[in-house]
Predicted model as a PDB file, atoms N, CA, C, CB and O in Angstrom, pLDDT in the B-factor column:
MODEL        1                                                                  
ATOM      1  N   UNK A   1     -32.104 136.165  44.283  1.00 61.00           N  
ATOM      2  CA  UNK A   1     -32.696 134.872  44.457  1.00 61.00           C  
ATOM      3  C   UNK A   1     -32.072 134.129  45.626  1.00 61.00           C  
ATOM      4  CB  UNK A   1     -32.563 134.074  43.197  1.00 61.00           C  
ATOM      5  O   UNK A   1     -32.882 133.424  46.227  1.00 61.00           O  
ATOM      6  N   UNK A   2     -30.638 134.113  46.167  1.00 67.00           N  
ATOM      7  CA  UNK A   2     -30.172 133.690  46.804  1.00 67.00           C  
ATOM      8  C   UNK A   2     -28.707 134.908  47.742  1.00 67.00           C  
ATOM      9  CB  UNK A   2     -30.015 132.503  45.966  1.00 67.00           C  
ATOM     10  O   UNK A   2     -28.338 136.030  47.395  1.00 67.00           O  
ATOM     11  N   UNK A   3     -28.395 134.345  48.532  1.00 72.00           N  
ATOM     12  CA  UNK A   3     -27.632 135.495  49.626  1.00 72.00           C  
ATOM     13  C   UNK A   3     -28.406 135.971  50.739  1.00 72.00           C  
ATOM     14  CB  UNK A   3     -27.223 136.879  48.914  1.00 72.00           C  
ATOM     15  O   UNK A   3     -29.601 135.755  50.945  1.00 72.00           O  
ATOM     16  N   UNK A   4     -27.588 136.653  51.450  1.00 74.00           N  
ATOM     17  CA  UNK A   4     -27.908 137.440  52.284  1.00 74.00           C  
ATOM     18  C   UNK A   4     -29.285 138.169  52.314  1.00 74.00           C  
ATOM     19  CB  UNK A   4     -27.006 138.156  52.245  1.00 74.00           C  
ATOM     20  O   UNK A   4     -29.875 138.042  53.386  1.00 74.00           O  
ATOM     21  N   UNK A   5     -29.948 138.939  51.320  1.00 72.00           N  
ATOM     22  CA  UNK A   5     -30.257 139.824  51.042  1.00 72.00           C  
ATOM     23  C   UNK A   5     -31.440 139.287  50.042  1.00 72.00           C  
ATOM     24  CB  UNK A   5     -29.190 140.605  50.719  1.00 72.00           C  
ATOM     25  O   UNK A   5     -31.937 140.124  49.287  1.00 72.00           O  
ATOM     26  N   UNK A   6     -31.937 137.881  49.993  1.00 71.00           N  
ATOM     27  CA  UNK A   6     -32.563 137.329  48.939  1.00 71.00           C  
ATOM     28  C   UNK A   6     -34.253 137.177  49.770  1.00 71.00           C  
ATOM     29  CB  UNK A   6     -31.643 135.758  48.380  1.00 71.00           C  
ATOM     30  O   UNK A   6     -34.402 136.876  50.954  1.00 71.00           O  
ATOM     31  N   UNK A   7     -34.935 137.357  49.172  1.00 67.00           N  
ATOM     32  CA  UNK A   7     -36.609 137.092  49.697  1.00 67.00           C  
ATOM     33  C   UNK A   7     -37.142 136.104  49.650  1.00 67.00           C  
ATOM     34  CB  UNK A   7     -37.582 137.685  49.138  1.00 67.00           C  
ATOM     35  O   UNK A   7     -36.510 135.355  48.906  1.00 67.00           O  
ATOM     36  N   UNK A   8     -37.708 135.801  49.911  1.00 63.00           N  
ATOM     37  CA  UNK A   8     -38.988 134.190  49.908  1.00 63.00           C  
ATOM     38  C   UNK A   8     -39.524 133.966  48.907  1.00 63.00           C  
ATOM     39  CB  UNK A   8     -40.365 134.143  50.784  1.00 63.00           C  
ATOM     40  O   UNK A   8     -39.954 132.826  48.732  1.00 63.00           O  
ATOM     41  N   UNK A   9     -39.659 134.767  48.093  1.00 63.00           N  
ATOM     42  CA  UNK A   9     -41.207 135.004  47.061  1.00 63.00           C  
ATOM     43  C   UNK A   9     -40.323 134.206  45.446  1.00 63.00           C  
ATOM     44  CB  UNK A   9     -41.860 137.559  46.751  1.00 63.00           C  
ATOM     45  O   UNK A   9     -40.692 134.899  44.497  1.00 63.00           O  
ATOM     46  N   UNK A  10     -39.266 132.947  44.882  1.00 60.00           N  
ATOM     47  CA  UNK A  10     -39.199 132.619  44.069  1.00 60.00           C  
ATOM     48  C   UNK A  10     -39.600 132.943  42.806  1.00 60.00           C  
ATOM     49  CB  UNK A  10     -39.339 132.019  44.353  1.00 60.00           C  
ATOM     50  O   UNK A  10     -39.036 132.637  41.756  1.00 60.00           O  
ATOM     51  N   UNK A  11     -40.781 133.692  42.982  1.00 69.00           N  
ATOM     52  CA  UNK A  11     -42.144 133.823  41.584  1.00 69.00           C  
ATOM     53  C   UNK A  11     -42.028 135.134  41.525  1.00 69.00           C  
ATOM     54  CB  UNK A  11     -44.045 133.331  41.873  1.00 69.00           C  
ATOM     55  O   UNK A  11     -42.793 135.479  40.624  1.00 69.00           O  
ATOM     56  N   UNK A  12     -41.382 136.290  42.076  1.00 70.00           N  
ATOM     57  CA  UNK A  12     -41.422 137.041  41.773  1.00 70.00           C  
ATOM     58  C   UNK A  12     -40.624 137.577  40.301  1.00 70.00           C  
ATOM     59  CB  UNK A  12     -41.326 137.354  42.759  1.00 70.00           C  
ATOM     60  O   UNK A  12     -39.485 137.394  39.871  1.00 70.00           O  
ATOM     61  N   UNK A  13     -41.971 138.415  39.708  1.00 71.00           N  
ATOM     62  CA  UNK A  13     -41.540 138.851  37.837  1.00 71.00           C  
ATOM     63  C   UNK A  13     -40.204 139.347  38.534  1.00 71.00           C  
ATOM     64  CB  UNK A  13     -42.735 140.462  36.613  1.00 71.00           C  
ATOM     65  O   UNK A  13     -39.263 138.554  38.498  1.00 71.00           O  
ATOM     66  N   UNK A  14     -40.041 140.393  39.074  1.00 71.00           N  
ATOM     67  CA  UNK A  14     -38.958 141.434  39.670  1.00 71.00           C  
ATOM     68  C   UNK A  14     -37.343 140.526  39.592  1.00 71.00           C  
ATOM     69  CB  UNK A  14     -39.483 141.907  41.602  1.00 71.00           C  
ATOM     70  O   UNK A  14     -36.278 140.907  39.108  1.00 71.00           O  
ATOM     71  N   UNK A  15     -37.614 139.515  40.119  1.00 72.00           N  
ATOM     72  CA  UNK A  15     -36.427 138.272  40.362  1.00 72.00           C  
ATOM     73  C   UNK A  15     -36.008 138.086  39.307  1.00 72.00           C  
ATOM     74  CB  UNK A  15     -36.770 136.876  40.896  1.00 72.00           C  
ATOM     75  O   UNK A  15     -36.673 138.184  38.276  1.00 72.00           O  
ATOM     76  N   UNK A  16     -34.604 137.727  39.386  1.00 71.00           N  
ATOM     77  CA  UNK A  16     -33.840 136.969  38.262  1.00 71.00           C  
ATOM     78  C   UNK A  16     -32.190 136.584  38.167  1.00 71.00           C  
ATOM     79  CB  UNK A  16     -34.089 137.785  37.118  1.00 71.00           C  
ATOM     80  O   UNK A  16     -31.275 137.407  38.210  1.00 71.00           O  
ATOM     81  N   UNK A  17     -32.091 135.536  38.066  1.00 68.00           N  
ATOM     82  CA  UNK A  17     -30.845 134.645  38.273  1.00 68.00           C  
ATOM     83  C   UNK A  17     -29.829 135.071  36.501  1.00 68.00           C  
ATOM     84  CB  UNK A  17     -31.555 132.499  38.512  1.00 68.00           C  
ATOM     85  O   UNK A  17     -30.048 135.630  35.427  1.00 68.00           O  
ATOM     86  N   UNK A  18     -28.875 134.454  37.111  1.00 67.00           N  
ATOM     87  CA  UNK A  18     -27.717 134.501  35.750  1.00 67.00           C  
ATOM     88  C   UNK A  18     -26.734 133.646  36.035  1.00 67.00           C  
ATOM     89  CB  UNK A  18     -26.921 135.961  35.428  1.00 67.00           C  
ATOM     90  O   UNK A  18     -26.356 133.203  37.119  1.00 67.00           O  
ATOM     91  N   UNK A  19     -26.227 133.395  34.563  1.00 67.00           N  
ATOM     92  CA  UNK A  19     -25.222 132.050  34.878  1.00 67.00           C  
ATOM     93  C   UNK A  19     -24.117 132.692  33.678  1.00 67.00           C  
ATOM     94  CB  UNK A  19     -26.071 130.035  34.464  1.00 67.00           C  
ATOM     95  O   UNK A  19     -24.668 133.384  32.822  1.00 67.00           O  
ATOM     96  N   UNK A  20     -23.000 132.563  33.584  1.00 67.00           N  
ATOM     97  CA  UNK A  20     -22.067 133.079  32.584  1.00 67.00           C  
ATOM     98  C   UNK A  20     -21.044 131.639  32.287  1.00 67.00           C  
ATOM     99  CB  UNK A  20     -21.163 134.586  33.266  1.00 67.00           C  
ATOM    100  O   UNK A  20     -20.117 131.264  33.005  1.00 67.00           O  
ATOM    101  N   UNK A  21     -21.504 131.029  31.084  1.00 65.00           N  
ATOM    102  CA  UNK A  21     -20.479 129.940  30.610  1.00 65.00           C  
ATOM    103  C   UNK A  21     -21.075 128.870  31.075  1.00 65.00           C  
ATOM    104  CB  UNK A  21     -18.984 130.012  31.107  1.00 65.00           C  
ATOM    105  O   UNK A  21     -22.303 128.876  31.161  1.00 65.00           O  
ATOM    106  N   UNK A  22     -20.197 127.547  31.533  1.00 74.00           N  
ATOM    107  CA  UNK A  22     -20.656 126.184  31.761  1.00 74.00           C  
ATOM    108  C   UNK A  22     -19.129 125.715  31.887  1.00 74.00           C  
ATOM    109  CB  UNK A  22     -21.703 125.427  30.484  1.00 74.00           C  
ATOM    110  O   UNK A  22     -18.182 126.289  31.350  1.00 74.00           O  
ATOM    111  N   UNK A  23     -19.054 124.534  32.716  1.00 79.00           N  
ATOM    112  CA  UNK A  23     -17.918 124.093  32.536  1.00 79.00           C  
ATOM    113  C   UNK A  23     -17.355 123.636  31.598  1.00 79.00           C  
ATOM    114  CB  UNK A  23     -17.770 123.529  33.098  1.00 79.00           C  
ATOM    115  O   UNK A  23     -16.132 123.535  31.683  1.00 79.00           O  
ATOM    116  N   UNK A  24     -17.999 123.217  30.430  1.00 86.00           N  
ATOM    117  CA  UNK A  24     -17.740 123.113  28.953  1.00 86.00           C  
ATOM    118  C   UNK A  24     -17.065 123.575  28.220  1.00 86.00           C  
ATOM    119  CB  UNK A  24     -18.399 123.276  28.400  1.00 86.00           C  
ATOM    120  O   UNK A  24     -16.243 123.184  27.390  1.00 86.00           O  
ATOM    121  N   UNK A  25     -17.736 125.157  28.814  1.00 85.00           N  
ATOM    122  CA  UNK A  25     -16.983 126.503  28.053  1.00 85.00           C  
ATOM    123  C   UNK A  25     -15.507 126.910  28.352  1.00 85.00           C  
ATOM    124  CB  UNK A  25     -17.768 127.832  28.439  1.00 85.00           C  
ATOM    125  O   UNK A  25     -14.603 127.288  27.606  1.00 85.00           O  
ATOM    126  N   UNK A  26     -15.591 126.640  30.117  1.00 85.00           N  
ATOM    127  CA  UNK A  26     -14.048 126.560  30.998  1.00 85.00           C  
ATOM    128  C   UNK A  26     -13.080 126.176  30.177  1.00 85.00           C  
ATOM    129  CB  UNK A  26     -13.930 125.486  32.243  1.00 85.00           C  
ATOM    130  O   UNK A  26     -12.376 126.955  29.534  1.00 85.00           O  
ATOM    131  N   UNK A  27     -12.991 124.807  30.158  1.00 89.00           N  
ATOM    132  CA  UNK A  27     -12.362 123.367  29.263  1.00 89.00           C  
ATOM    133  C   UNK A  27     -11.774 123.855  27.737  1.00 89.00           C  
ATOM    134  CB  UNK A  27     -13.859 122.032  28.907  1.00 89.00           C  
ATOM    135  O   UNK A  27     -10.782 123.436  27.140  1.00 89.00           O  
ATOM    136  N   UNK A  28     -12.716 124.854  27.349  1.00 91.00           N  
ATOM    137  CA  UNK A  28     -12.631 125.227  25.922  1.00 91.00           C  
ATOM    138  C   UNK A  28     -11.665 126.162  26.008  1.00 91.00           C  
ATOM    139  CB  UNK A  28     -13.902 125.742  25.228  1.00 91.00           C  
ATOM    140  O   UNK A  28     -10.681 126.133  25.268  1.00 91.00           O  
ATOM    141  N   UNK A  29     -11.935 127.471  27.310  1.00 90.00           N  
ATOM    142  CA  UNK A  29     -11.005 128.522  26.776  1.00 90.00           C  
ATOM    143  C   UNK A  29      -9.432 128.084  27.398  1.00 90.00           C  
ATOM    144  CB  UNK A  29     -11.571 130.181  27.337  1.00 90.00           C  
ATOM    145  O   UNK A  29      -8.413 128.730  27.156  1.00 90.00           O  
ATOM    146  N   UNK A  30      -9.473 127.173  28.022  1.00 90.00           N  
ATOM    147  CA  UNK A  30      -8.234 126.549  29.065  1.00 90.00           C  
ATOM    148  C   UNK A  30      -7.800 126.279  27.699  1.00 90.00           C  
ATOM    149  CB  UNK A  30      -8.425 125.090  30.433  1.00 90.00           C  
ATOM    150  O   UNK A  30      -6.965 127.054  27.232  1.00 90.00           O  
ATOM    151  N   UNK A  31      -8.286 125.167  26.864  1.00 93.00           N  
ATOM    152  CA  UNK A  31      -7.627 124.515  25.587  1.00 93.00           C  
ATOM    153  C   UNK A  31      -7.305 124.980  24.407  1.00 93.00           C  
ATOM    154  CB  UNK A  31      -8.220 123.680  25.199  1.00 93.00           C  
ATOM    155  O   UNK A  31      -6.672 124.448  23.495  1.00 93.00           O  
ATOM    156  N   UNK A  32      -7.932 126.314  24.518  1.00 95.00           N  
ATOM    157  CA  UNK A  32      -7.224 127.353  22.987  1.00 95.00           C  
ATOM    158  C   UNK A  32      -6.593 128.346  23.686  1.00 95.00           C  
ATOM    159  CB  UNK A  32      -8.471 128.258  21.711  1.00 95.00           C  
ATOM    160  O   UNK A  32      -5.819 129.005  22.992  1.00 95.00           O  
ATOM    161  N   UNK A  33      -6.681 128.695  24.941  1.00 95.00           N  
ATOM    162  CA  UNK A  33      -5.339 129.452  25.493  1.00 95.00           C  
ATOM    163  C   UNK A  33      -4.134 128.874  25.284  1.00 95.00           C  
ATOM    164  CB  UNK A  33      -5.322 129.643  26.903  1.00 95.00           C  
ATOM    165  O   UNK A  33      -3.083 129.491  25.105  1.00 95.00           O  
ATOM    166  N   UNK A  34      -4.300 127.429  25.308  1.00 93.00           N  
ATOM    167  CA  UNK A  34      -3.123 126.664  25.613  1.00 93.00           C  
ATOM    168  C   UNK A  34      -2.295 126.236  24.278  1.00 93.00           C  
ATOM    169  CB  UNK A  34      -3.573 125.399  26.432  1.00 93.00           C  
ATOM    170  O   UNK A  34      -1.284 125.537  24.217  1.00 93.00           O  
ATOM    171  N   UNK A  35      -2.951 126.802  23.329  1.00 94.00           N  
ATOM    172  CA  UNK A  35      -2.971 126.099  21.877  1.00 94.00           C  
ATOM    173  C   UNK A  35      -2.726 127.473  21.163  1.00 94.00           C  
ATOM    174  CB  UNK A  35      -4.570 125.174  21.353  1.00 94.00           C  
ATOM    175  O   UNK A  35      -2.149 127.351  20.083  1.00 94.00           O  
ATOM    176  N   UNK A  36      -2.998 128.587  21.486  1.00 96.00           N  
ATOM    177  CA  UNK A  36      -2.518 129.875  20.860  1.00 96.00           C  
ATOM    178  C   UNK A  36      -1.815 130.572  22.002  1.00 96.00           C  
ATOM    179  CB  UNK A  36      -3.737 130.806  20.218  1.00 96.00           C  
ATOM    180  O   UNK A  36      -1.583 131.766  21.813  1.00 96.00           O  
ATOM    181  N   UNK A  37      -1.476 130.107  23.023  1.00 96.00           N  
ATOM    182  CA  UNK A  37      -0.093 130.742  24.296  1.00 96.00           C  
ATOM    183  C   UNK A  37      -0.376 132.437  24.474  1.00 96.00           C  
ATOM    184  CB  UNK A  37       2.037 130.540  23.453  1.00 96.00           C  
ATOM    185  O   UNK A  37       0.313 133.437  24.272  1.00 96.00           O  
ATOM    186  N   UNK A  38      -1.634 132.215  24.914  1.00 97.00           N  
ATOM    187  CA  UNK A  38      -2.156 133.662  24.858  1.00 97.00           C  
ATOM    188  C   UNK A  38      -2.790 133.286  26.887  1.00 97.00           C  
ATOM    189  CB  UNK A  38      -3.808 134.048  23.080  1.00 97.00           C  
ATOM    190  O   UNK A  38      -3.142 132.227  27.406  1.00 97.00           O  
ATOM    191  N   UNK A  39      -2.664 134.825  27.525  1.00 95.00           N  
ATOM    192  CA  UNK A  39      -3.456 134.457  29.468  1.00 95.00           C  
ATOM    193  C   UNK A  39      -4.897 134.563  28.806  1.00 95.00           C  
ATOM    194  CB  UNK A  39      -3.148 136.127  31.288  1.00 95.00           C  
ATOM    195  O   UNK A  39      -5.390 134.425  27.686  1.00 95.00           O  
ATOM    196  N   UNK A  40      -5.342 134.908  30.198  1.00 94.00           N  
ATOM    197  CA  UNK A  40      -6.633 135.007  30.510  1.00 94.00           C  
ATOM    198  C   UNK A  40      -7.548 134.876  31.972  1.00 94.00           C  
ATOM    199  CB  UNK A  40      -6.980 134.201  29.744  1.00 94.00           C  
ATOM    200  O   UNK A  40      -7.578 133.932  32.762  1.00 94.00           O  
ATOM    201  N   UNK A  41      -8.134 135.928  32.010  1.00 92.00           N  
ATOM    202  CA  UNK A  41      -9.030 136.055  32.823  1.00 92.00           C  
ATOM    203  C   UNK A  41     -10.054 135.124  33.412  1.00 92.00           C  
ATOM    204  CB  UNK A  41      -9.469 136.808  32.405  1.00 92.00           C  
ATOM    205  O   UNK A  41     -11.197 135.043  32.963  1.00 92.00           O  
ATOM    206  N   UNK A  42      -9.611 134.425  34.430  1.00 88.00           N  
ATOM    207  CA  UNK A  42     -10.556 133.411  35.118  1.00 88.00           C  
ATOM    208  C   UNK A  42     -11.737 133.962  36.400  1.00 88.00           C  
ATOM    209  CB  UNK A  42      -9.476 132.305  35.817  1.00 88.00           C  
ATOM    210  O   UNK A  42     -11.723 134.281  37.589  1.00 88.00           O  
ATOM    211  N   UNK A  43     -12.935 133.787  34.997  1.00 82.00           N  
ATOM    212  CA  UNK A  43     -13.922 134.417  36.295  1.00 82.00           C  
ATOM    213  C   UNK A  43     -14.767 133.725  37.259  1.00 82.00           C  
ATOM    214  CB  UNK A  43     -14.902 135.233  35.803  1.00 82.00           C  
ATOM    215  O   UNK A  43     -15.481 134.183  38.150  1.00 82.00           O  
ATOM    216  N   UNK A  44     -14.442 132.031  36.749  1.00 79.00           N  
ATOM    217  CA  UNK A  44     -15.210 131.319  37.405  1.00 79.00           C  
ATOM    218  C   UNK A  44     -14.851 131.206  38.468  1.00 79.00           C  
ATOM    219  CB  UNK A  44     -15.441 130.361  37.003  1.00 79.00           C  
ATOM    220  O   UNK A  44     -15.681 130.530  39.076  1.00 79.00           O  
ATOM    221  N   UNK A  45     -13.755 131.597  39.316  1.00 82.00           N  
ATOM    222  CA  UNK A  45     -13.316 131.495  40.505  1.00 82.00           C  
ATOM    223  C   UNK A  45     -13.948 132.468  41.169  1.00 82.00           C  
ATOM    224  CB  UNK A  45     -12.011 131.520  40.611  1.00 82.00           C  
ATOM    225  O   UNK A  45     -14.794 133.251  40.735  1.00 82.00           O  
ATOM    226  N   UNK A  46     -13.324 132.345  42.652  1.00 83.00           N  
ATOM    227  CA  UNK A  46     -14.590 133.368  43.264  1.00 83.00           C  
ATOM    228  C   UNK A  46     -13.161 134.588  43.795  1.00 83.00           C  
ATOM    229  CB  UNK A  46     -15.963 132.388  45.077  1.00 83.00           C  
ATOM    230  O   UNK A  46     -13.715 135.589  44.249  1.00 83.00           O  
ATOM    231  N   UNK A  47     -12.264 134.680  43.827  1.00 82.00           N  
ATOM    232  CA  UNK A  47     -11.244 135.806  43.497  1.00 82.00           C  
ATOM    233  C   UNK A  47     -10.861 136.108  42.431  1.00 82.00           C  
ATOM    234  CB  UNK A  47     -10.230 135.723  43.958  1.00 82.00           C  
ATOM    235  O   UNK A  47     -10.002 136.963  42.214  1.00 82.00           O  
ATOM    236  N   UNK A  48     -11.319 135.588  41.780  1.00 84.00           N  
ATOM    237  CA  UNK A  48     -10.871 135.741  39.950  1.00 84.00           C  
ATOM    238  C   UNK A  48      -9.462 135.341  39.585  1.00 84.00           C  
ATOM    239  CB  UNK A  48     -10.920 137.451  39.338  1.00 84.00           C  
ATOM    240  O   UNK A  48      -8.607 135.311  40.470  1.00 84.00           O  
ATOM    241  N   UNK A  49      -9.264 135.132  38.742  1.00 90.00           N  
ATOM    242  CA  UNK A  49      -7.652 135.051  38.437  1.00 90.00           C  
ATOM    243  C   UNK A  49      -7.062 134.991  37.019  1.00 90.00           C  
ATOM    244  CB  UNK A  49      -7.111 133.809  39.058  1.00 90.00           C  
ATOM    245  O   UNK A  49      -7.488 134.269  36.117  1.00 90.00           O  
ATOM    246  N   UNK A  50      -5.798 136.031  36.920  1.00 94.00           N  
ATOM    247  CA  UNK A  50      -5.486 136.016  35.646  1.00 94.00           C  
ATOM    248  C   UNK A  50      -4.127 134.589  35.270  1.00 94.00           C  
ATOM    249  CB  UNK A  50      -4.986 137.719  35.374  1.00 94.00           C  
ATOM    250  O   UNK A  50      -3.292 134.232  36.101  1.00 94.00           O  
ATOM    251  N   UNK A  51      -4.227 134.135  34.158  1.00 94.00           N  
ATOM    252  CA  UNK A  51      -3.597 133.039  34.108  1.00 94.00           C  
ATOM    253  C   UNK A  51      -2.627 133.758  32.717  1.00 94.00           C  
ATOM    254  CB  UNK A  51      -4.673 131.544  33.948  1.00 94.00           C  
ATOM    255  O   UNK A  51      -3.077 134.583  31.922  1.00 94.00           O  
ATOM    256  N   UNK A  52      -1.726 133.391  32.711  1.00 96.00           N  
ATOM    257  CA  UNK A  52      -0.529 133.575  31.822  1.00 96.00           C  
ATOM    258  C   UNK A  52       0.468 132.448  31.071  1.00 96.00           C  
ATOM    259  CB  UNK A  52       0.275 134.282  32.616  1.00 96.00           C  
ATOM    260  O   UNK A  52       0.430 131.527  31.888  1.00 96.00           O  
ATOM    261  N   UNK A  53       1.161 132.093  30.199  1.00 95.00           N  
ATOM    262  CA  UNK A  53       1.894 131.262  29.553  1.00 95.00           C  
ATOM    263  C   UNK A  53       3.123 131.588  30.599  1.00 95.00           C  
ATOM    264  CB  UNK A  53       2.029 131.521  27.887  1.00 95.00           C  
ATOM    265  O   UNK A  53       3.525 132.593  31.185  1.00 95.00           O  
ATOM    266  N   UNK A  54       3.397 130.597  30.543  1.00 94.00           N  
ATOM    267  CA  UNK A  54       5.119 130.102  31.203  1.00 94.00           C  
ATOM    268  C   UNK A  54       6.227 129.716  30.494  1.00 94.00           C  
ATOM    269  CB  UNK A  54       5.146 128.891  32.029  1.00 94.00           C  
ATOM    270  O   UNK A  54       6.195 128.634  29.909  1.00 94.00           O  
ATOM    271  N   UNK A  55       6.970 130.247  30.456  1.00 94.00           N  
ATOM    272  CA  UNK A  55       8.119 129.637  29.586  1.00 94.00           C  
ATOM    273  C   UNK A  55       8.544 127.872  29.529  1.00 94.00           C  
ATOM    274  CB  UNK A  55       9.417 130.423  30.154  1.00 94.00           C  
ATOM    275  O   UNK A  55       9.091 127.310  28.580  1.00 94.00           O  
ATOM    276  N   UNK A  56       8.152 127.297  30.709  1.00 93.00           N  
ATOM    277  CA  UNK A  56       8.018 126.099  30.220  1.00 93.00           C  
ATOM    278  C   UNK A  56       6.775 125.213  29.744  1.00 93.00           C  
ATOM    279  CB  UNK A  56       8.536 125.579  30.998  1.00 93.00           C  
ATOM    280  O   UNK A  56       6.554 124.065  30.128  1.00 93.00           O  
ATOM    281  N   UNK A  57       6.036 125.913  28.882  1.00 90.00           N  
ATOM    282  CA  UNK A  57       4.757 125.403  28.427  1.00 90.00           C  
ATOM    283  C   UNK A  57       3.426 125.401  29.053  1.00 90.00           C  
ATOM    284  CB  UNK A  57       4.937 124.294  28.224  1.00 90.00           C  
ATOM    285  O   UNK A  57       2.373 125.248  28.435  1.00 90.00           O  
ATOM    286  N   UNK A  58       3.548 125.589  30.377  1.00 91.00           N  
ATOM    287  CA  UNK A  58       2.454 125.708  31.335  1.00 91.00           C  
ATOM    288  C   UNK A  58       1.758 127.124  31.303  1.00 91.00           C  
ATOM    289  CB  UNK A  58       3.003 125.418  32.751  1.00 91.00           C  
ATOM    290  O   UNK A  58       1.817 128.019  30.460  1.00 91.00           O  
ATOM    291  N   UNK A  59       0.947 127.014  32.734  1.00 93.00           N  
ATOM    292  CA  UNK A  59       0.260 128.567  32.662  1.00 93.00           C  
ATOM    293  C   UNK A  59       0.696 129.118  33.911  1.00 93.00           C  
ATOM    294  CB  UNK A  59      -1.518 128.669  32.562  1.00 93.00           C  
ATOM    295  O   UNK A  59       1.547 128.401  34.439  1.00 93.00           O  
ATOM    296  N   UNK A  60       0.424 130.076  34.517  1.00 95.00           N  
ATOM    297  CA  UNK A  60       0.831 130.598  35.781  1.00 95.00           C  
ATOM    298  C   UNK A  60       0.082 131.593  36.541  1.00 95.00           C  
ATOM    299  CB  UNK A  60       1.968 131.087  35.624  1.00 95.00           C  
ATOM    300  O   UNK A  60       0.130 132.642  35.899  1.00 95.00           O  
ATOM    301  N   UNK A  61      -0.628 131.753  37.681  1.00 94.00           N  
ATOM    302  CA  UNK A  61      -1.359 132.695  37.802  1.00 94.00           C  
ATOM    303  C   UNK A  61      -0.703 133.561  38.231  1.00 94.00           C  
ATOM    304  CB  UNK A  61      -2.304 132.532  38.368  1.00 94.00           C  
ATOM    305  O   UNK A  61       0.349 133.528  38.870  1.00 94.00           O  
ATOM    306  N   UNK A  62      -1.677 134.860  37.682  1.00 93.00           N  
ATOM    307  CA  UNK A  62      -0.597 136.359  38.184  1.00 93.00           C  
ATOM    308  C   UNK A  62      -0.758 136.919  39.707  1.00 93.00           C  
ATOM    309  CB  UNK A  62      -1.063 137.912  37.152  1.00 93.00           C  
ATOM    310  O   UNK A  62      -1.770 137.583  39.932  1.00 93.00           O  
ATOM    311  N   UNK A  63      -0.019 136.744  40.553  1.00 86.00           N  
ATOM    312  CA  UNK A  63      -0.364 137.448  41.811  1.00 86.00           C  
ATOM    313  C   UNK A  63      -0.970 138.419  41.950  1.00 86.00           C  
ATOM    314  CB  UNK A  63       0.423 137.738  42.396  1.00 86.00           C  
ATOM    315  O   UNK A  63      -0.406 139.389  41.442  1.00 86.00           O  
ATOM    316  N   UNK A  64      -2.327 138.729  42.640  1.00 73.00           N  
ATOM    317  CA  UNK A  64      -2.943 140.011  42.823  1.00 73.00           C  
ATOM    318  C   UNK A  64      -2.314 141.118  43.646  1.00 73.00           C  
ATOM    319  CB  UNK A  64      -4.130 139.777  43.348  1.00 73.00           C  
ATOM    320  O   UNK A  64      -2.889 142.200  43.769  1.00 73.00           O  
TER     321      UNK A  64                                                      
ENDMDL                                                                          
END                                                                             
């Protein structure tokens, strides 16, 4: 639908978009990671990133 590589034709059956989560959902897994001290996989970013507990209560991302 969109990119490089995307066509004109909107209406086409063939076409089709996707969305994974909401920022809602973000907020949610940030706040029970943080509440059961467990990482996690951040895909909403556009390098992705894994996030981890810190010994001083925080989170930390893991260097790729």
């Amino acid at each position: 639908m969109n990119g490089p590589h995307a066509g004109g034709q909107g209406d086409d059956s063939m076409v089709t978009d996707y969305c994974v989560g909401t920022k809602a959902a973000r907020a949610a897994v940030w706040r029970l990671a943080e509440r059961h001290r467990v990482g996690f996989f951040d895909a909403s970013v556009d390098d992705g990133a894994i996030w981890v507990p810190t010994p001083d209560g925080g989170f930390g991302r893991v260097p790729w």
